[in-house]
N, C-alpha and C positions, 0 to 999 in steps of 0.2 A: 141219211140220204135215201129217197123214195124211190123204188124202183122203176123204171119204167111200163109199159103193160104190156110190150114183146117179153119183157126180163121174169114176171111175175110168172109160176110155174101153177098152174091149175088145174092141170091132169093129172091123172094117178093111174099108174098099170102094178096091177100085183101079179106077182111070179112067185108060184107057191115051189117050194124045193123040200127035199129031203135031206138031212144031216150030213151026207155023204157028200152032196150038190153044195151044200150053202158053203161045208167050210174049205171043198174046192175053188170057190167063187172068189170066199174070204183069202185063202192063198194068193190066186191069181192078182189079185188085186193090191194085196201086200206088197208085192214084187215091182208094183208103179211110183210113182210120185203121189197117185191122188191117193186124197186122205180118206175120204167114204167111197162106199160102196154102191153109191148112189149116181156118184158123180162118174166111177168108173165105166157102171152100168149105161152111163148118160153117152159116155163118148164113146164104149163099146157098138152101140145098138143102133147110132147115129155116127158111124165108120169115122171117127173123129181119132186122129192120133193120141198114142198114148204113149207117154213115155214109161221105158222099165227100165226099173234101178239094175245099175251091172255092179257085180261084185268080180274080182278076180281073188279066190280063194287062196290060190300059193302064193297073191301078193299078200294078204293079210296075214300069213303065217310069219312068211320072211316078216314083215314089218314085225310081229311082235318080238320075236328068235333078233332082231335088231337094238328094238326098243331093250329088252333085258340085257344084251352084250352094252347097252348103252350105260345103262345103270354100273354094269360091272366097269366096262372103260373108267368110269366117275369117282369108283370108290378106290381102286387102284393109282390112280392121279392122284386122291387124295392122300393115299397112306404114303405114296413116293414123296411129294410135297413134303408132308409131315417128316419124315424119315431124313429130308436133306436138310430141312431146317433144322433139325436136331445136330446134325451133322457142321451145322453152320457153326453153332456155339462149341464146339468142341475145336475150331479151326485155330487153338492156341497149338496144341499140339500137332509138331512138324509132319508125322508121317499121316497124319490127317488131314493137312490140308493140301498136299498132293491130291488125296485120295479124292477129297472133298468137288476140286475144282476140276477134274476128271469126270467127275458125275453131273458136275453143275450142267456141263453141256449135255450132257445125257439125256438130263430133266428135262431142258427145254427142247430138246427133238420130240422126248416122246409125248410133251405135253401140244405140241404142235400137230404131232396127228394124232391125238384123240379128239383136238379142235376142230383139225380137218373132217376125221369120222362122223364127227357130230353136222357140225356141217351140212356133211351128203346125205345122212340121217333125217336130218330136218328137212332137208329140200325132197327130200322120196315120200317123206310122211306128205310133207303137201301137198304133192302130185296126187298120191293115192287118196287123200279126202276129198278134191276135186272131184274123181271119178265117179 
């Protein structure tokens, strides 16, 4: 697609900086949406909004201090899992299957809120990638 001749860019301004300048510039600019430094400079200079990325710091921590408790949630679930079903096969013997169908409901409470966990988990991770 051919640009039009408002669109086509023909001028050039050089702006000489020092080391200290340039990778202040290059910061500043990091901190936006736009991709070059070009473009920043373009809407900087010609008072054009700009948008800057927001991070909130203590959400990114919680979220990973989450993410890992999640993992942990997962692997716990699976060794209870494991642990009743073992427990299932042994349900010949009497004082076992008391014991067995005691836990059975156990299982399913606490495999319902690690569900839940997860759940709120996921819906907080996608809030926060939006931002």
């Amino acid at each position: 697609m051919k640009k039009s001749e408002k669109e086509v860019r023909r001028k050039m301004v050089v702006v000489r900086m020092n080391e200290t300048e340039f990778n202040q510039l290059e910061k500043f600019q990091q901190q936006t949406t736009e991709k070059d430094t070009s473009s920043y400079l373009r809407k900087v200079v010609l008072q054009k909004p700009v948008t800057v990325k927001y991070r909130n710091e203590s959400a990114d921590d919680f979220l990973l201090d989450m993410l890992s408790l999640k993992k942990e949630l997962n692997a716990i679930g699976n060794n209870f899992n494991q642990a009743v079903h073992k427990l299932h096969l042994l349900d010949k013997i009497p004082e076992f299957r008391l014991w067995v169908q005691q836990y059975d409901s156990l299982q399913k409470a606490l495999i319902g809120k690690v569900d839940e966990i997860k759940l709120r988990m996921n819906q907080l991770y996608e809030q926060w990638l939006q931002k």
